[in-house]
N, CA, C and O atoms as a GROMACS GRO file, in nm:
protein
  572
    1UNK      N    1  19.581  12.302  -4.603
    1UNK     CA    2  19.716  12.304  -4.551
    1UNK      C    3  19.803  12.205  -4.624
    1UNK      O    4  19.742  12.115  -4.682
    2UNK      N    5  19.916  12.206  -4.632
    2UNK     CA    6  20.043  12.159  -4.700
    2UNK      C    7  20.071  12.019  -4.614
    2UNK      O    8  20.126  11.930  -4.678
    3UNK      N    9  20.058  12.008  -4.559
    3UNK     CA   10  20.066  11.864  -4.435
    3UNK      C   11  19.968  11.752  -4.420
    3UNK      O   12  19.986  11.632  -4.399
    4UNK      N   13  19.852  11.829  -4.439
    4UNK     CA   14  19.734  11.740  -4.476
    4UNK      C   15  19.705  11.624  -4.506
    4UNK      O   16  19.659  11.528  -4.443
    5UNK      N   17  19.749  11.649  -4.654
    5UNK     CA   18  19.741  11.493  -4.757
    5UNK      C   19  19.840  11.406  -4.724
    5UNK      O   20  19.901  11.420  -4.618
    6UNK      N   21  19.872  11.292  -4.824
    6UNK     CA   22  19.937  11.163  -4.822
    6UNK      C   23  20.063  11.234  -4.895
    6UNK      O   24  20.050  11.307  -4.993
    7UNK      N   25  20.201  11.197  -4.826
    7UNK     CA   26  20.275  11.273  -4.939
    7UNK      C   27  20.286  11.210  -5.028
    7UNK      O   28  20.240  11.100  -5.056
    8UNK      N   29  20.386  11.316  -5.107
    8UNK     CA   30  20.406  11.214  -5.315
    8UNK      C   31  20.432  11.106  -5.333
    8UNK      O   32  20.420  11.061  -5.447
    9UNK      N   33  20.501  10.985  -5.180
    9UNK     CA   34  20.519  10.900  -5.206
    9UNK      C   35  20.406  10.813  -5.167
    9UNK      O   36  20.408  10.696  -5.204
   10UNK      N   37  20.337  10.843  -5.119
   10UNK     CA   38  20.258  10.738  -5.090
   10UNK      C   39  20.108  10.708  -5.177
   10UNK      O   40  20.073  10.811  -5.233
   11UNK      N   41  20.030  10.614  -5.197
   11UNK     CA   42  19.916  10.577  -5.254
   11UNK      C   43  19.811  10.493  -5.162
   11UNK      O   44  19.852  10.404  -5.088
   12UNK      N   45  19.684  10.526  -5.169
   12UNK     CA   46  19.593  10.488  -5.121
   12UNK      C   47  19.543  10.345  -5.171
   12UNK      O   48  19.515  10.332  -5.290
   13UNK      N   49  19.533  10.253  -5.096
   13UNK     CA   50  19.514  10.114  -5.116
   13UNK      C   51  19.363  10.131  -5.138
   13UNK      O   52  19.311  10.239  -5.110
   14UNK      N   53  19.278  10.015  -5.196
   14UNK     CA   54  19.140  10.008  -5.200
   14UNK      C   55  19.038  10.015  -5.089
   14UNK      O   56  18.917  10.035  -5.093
   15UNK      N   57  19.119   9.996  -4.991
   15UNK     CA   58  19.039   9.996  -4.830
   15UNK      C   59  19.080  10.149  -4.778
   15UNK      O   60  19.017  10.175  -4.676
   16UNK      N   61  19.151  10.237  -4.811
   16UNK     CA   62  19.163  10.365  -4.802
   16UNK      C   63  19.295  10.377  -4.728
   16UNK      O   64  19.351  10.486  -4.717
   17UNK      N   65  19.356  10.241  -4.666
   17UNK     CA   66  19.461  10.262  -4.603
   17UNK      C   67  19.580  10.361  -4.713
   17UNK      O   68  19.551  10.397  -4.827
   18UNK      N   69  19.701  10.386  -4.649
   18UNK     CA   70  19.810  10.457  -4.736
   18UNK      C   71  19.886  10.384  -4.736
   18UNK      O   72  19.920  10.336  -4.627
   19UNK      N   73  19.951  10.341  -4.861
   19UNK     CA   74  20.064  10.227  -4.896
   19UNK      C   75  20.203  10.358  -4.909
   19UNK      O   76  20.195  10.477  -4.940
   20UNK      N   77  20.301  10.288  -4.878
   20UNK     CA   78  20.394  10.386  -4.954
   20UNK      C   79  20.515  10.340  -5.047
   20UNK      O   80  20.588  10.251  -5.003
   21UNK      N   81  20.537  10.386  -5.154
   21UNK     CA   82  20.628  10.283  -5.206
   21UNK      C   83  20.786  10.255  -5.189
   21UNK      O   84  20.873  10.340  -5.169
   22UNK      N   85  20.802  10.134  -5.199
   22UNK     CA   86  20.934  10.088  -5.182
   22UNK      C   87  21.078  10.205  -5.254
   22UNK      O   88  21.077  10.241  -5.371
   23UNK      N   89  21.199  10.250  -5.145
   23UNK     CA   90  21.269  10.306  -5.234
   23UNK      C   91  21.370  10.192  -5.315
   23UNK      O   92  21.438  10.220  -5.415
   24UNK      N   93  21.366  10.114  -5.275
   24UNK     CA   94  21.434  10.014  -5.358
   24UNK      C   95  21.377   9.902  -5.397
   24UNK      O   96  21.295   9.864  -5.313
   25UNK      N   97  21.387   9.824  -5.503
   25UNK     CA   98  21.305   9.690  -5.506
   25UNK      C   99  21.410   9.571  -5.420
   25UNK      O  100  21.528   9.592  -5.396
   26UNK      N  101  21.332   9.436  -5.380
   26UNK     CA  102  21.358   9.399  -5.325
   26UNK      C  103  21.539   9.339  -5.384
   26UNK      O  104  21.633   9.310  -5.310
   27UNK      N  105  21.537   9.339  -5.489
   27UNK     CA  106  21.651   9.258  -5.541
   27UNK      C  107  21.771   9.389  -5.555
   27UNK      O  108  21.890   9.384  -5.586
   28UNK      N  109  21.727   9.448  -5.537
   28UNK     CA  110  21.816   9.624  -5.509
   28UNK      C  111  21.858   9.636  -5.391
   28UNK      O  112  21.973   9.679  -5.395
   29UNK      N  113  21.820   9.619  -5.276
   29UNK     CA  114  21.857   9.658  -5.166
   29UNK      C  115  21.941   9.531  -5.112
   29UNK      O  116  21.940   9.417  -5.156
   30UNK      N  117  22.009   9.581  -5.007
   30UNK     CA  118  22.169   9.507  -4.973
   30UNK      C  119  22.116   9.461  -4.799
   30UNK      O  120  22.042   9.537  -4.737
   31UNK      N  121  22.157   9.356  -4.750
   31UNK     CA  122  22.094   9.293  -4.660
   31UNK      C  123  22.266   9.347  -4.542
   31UNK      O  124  22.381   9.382  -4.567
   32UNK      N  125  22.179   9.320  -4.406
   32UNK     CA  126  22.298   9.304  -4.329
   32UNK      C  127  22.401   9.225  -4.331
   32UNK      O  128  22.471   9.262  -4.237
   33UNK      N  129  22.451   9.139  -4.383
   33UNK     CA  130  22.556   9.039  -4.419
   33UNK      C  131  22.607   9.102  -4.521
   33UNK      O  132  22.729   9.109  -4.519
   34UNK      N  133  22.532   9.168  -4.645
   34UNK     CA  134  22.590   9.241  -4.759
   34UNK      C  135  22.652   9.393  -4.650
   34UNK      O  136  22.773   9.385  -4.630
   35UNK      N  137  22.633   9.428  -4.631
   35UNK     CA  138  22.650   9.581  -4.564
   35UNK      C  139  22.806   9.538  -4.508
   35UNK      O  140  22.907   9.588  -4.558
   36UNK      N  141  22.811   9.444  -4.406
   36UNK     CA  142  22.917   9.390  -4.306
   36UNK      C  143  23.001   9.342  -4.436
   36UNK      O  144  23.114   9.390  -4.428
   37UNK      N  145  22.990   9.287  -4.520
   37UNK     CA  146  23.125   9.268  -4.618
   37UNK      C  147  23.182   9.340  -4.693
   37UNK      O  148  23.302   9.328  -4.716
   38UNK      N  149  23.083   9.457  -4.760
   38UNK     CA  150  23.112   9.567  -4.783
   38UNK      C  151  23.222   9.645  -4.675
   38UNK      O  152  23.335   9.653  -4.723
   39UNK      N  153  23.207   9.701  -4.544
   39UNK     CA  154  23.277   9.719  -4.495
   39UNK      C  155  23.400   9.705  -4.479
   39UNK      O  156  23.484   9.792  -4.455
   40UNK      N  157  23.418   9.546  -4.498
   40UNK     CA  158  23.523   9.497  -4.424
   40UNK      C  159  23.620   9.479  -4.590
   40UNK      O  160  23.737   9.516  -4.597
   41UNK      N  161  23.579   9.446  -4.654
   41UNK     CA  162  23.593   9.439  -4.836
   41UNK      C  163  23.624   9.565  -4.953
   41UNK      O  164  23.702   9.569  -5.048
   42UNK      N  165  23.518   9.672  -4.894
   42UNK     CA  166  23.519   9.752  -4.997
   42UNK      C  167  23.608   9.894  -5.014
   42UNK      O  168  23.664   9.945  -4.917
   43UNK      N  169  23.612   9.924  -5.084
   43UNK     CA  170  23.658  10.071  -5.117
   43UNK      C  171  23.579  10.178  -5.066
   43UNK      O  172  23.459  10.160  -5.046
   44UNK      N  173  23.641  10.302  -5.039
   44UNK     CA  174  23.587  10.433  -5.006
   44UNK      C  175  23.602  10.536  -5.062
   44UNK      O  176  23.711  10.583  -5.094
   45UNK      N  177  23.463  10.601  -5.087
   45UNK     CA  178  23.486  10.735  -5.125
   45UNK      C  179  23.387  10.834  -5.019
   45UNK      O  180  23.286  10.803  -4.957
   46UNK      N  181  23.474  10.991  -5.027
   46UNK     CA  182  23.402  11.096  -4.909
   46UNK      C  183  23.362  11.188  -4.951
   46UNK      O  184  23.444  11.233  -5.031
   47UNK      N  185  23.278  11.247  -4.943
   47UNK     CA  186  23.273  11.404  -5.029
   47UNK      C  187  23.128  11.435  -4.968
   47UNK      O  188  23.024  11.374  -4.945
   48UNK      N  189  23.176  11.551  -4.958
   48UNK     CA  190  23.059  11.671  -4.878
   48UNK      C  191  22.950  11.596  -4.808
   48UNK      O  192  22.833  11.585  -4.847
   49UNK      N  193  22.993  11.559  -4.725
   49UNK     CA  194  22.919  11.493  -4.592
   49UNK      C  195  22.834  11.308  -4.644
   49UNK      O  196  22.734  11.243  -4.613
   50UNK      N  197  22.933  11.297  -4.720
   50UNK     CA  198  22.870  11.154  -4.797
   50UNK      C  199  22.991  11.079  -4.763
   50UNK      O  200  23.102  11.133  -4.766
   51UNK      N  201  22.970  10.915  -4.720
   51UNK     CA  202  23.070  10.820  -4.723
   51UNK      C  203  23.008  10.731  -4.824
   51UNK      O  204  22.893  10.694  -4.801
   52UNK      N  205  23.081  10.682  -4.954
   52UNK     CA  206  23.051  10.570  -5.024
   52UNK      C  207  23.136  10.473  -5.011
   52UNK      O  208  23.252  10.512  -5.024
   53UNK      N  209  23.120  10.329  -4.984
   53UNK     CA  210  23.158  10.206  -4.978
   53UNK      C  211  23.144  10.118  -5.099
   53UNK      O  212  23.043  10.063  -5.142
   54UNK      N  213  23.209  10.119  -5.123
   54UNK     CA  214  23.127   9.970  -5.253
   54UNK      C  215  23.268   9.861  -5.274
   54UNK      O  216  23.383   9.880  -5.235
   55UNK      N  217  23.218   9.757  -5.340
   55UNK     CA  218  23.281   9.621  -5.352
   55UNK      C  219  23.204   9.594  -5.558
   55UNK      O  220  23.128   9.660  -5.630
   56UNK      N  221  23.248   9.520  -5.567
   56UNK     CA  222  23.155   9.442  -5.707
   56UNK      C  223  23.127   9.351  -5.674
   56UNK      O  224  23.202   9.276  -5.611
   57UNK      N  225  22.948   9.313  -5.723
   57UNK     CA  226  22.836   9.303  -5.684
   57UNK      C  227  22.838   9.153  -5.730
   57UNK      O  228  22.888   9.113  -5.835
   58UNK      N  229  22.772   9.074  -5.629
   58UNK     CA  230  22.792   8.914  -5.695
   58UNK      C  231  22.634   8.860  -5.733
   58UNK      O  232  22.586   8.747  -5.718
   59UNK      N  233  22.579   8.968  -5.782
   59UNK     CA  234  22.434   8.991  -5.858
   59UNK      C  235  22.479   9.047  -6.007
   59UNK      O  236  22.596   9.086  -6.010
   60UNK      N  237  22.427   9.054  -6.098
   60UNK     CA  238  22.437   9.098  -6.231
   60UNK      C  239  22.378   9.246  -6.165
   60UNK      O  240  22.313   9.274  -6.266
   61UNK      N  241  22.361   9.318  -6.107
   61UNK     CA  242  22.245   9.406  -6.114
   61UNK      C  243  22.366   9.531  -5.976
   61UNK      O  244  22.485   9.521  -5.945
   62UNK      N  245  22.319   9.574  -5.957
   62UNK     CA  246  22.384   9.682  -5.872
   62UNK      C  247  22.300   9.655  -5.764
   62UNK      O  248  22.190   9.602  -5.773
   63UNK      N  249  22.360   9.697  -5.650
   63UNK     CA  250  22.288   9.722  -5.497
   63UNK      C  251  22.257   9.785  -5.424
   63UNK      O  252  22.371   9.792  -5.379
   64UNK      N  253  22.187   9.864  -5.342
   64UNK     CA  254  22.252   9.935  -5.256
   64UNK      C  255  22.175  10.009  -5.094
   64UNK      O  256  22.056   9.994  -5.066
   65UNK      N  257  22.241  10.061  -5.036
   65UNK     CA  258  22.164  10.089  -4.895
   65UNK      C  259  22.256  10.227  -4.869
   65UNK      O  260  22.366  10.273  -4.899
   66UNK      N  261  22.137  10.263  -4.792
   66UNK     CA  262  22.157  10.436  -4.740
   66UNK      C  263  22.166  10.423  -4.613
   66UNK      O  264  22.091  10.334  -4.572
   67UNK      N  265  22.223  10.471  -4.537
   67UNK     CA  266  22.230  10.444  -4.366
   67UNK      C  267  22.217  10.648  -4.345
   67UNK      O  268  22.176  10.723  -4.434
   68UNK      N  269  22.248  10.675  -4.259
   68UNK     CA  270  22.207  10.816  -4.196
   68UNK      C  271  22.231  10.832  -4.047
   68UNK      O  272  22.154  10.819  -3.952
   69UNK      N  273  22.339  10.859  -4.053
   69UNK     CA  274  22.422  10.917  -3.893
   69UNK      C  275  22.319  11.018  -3.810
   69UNK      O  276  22.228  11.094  -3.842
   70UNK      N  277  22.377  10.980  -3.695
   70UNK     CA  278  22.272  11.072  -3.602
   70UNK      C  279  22.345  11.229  -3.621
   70UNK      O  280  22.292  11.325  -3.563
   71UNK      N  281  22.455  11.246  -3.696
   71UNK     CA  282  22.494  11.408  -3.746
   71UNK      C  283  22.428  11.406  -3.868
   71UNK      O  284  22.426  11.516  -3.923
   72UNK      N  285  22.360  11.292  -3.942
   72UNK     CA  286  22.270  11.387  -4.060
   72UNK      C  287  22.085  11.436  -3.997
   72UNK      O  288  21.995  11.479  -4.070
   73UNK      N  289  22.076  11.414  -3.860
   73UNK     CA  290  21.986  11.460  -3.820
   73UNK      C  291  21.971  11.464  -3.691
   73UNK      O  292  22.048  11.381  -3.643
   74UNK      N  293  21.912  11.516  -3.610
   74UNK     CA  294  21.861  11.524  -3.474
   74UNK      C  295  21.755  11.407  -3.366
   74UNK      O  296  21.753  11.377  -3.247
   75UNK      N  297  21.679  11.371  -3.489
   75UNK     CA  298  21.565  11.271  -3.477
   75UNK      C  299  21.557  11.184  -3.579
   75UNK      O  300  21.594  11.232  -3.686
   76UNK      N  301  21.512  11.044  -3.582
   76UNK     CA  302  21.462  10.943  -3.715
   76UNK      C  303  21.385  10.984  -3.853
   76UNK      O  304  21.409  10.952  -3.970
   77UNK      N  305  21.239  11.105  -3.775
   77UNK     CA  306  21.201  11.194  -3.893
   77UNK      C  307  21.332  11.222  -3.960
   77UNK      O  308  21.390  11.130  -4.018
   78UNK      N  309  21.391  11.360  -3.957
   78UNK     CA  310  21.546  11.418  -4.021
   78UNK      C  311  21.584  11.344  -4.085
   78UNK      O  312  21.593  11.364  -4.206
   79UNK      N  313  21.616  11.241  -4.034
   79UNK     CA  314  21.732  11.107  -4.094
   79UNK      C  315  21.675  11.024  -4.188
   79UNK      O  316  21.734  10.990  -4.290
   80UNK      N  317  21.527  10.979  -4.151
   80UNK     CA  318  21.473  10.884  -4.258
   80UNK      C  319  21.450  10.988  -4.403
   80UNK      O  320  21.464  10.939  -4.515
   81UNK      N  321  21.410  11.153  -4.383
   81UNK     CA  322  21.404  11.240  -4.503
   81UNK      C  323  21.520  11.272  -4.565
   81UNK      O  324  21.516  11.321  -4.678
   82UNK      N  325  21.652  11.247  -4.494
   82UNK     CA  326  21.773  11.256  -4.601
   82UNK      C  327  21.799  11.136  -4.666
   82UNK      O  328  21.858  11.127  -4.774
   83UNK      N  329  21.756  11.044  -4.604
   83UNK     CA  330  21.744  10.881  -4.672
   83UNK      C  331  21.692  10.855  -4.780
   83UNK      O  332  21.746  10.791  -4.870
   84UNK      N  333  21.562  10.909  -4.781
   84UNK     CA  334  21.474  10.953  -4.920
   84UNK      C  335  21.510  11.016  -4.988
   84UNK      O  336  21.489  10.994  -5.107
   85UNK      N  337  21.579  11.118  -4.950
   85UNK     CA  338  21.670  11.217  -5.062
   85UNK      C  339  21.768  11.177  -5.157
   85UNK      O  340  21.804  11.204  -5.272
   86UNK      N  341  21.794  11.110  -5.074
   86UNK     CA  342  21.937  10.996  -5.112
   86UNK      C  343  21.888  10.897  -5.199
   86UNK      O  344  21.959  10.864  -5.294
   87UNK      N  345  21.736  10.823  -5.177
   87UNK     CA  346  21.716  10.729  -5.246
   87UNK      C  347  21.636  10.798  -5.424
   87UNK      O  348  21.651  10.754  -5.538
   88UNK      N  349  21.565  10.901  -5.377
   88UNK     CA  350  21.490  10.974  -5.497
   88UNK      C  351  21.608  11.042  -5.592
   88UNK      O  352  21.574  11.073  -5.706
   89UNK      N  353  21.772  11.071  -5.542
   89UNK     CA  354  21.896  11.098  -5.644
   89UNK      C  355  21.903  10.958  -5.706
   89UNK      O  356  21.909  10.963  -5.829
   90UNK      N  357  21.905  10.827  -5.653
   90UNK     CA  358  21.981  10.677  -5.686
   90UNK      C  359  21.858  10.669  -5.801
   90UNK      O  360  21.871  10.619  -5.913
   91UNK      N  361  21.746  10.725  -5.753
   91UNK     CA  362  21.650  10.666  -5.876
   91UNK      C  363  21.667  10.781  -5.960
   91UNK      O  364  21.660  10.722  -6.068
   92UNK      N  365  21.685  10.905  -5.992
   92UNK     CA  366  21.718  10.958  -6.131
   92UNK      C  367  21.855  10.949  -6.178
   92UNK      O  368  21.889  11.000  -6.285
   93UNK      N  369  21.948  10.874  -6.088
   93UNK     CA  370  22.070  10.812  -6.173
   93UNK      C  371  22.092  10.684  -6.198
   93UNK      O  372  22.207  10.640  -6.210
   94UNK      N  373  21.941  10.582  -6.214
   94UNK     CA  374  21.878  10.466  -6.244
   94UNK      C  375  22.009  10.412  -6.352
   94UNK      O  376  22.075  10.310  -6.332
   95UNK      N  377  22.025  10.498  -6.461
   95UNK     CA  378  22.016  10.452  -6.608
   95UNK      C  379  22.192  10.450  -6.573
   95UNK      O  380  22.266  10.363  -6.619
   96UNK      N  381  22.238  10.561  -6.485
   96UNK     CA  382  22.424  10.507  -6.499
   96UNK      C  383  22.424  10.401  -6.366
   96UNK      O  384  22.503  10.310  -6.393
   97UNK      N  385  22.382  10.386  -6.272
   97UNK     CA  386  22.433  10.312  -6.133
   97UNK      C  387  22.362  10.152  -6.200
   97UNK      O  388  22.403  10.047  -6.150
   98UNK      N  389  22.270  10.148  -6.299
   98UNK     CA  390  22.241  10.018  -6.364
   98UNK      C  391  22.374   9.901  -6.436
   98UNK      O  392  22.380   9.778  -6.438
   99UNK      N  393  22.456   9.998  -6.483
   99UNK     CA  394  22.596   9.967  -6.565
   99UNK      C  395  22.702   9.895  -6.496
   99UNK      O  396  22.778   9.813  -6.546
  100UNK      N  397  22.696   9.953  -6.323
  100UNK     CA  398  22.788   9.971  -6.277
  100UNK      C  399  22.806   9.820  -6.178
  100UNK      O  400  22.920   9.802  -6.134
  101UNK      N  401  22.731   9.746  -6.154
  101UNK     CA  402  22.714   9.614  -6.084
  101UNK      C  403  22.832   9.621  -6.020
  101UNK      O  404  22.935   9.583  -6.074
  102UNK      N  405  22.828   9.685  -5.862
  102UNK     CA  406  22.825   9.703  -5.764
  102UNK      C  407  22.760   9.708  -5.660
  102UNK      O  408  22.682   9.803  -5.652
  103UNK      N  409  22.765   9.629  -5.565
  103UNK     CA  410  22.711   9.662  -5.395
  103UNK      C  411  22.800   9.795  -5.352
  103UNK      O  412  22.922   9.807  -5.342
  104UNK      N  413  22.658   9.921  -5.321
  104UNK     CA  414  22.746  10.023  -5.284
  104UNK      C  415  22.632  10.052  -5.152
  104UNK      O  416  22.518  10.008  -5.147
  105UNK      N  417  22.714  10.154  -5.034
  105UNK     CA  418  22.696  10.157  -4.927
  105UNK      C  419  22.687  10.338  -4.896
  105UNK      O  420  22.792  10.398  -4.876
  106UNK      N  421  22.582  10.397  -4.895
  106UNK     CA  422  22.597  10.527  -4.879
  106UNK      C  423  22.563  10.598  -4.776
  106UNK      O  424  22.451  10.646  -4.764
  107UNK      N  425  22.649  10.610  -4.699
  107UNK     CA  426  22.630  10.708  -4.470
  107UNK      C  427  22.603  10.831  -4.543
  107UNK      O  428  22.652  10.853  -4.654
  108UNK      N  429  22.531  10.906  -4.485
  108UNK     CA  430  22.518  11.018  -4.504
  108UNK      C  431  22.549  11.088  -4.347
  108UNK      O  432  22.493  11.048  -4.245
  109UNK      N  433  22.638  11.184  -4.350
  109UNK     CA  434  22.690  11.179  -4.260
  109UNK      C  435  22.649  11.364  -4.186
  109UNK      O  436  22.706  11.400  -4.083
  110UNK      N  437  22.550  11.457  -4.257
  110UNK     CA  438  22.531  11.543  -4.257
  110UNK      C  439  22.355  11.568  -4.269
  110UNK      O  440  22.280  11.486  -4.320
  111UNK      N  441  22.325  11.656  -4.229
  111UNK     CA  442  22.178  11.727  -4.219
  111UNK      C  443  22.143  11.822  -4.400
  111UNK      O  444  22.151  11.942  -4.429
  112UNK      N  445  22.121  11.748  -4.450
  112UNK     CA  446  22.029  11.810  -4.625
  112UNK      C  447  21.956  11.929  -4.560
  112UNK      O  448  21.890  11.942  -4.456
  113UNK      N  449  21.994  12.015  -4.662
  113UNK     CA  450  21.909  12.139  -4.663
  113UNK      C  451  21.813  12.160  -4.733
  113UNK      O  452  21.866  12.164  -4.845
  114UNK      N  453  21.731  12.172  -4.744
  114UNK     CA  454  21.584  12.157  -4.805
  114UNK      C  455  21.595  12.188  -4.966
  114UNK      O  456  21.541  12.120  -5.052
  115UNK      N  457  21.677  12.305  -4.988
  115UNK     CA  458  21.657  12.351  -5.148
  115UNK      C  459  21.791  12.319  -5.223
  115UNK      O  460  21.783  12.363  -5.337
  116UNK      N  461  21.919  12.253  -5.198
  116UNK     CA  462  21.994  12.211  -5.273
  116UNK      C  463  22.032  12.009  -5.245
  116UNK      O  464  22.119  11.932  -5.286
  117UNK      N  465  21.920  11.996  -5.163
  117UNK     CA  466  21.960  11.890  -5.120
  117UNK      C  467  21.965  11.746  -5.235
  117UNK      O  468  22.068  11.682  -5.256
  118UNK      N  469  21.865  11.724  -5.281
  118UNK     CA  470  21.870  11.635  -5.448
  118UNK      C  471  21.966  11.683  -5.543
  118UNK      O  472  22.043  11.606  -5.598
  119UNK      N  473  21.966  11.807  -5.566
  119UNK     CA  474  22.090  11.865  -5.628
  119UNK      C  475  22.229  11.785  -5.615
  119UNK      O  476  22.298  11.723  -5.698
  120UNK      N  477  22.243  11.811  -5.475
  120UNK     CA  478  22.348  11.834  -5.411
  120UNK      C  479  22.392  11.624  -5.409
  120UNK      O  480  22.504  11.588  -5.444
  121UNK      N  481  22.326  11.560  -5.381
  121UNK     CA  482  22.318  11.482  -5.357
  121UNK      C  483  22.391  11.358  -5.481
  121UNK      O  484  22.490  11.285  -5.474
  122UNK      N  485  22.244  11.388  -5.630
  122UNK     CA  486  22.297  11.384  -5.770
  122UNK      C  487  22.464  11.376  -5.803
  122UNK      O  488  22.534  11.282  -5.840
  123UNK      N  489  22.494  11.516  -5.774
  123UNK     CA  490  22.650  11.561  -5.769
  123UNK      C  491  22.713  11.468  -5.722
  123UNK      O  492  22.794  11.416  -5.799
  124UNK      N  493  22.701  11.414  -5.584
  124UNK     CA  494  22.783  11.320  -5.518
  124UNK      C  495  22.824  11.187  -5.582
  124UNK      O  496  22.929  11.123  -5.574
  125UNK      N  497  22.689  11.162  -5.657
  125UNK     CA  498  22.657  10.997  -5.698
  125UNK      C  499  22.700  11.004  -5.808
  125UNK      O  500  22.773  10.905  -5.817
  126UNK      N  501  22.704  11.058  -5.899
  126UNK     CA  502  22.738  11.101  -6.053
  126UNK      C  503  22.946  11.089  -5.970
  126UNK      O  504  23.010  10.985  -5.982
  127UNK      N  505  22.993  11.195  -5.911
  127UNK     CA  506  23.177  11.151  -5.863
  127UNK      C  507  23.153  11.025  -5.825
  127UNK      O  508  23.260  10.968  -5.845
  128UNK      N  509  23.074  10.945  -5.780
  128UNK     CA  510  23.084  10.818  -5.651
  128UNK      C  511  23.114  10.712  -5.772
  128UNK      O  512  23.194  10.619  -5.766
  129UNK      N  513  23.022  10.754  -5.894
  129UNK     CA  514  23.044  10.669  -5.978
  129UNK      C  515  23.159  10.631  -6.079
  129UNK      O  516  23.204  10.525  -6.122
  130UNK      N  517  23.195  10.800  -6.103
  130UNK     CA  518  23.322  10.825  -6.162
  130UNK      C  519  23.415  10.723  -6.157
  130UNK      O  520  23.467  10.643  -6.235
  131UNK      N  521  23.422  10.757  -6.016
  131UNK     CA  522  23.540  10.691  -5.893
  131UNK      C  523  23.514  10.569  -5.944
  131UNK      O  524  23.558  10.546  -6.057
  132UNK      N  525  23.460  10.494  -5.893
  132UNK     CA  526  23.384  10.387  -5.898
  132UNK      C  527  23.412  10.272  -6.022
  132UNK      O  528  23.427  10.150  -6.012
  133UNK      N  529  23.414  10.360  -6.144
  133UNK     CA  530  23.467  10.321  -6.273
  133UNK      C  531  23.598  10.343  -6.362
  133UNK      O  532  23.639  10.291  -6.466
  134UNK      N  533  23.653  10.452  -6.267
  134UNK     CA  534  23.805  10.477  -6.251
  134UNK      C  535  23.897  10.290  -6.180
  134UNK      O  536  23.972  10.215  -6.241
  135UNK      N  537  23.865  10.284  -6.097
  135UNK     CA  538  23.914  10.224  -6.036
  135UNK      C  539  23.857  10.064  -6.091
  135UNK      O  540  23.954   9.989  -6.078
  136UNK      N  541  23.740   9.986  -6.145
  136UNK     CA  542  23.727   9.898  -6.188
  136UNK      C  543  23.839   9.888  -6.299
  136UNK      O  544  23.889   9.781  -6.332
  137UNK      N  545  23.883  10.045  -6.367
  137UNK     CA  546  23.963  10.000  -6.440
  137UNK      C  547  24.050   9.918  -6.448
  137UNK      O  548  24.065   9.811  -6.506
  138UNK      N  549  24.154  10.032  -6.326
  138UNK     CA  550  24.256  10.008  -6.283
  138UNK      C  551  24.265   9.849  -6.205
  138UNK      O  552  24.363   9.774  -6.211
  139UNK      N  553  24.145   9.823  -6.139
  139UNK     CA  554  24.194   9.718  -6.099
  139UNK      C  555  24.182   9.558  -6.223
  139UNK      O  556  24.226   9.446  -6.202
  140UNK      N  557  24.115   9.603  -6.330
  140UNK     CA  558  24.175   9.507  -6.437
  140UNK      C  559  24.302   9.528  -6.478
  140UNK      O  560  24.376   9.429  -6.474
  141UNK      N  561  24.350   9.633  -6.517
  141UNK     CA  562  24.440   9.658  -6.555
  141UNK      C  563  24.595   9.559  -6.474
  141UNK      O  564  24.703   9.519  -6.516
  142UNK      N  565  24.538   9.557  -6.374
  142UNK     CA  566  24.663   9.507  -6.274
  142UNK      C  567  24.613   9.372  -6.260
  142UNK      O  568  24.584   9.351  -6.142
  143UNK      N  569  24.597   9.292  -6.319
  143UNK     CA  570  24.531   9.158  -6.254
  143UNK      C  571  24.556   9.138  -6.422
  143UNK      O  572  24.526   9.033  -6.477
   0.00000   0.00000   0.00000
């Protein structure tokens, strides 16, 4: 059966327990004090059931956290699997969101559909970034 095993993320420790791995490393992910200034600090972008937040990052390195509305799911299962979705897009757009040294903040505010959902997701982060670097412009430009 398909349910069985350990899924793809996880690995078996030497004692047989199941480890699973981190979606962010520790110096990647954005703490509650980071999240709350973001808020209150940052810029917004919306698009197809995605809210992005971000500020520039007072790390050399980019940041970031996924949150998941109780409309992107029914239950914590639902919600923690669009979270992952969300985090397995941030890691194949590793090589541009690396550039971008920003604390960014991503609600997902909708229920992923199983077969366009990484797709779909990609798409978002690839505009989030656009945006993102549109506007660093602009705001040198004016300063």
């Amino acid at each position: 059966m398909e349910g069985d095993g350990p899924s793809r993320d996880a690995e078996r420790k030497d004692d047989g327990a199941l480890q699973y791995k981190r979606m962010l490393s520790k110096e990647q992910r954005l703490g509650a004090r980071d999240i709350s200034r973001i808020r209150k600090t940052g810029k917004t972008f919306s698009k197809e059931g995605y809210v992005f937040w971000w500020t520039p990052s007072e790390t050399p390195k980019f940041r970031c956290a996924v949150a998941a509305t109780g409309t992107a799911g029914r239950n914590a299962v639902v919600r923690n699997r669009t979270r992952r979705v969300v985090f397995a897009a941030l890691e194949k757009e590793k090589t541009i969101l690396q550039n971008t040294r920003f604390d960014i903040l991503i609600i997902c505010r909708k229920e992923l559909h199983e077969k366009n959902a990484q797709k779909e997701a990609k798409s978002v982060i690839r505009q989030a970034v656009e945006i993102m670097g549109q506007n660093k412009k602009h705001d040198t430009k004016n300063n």
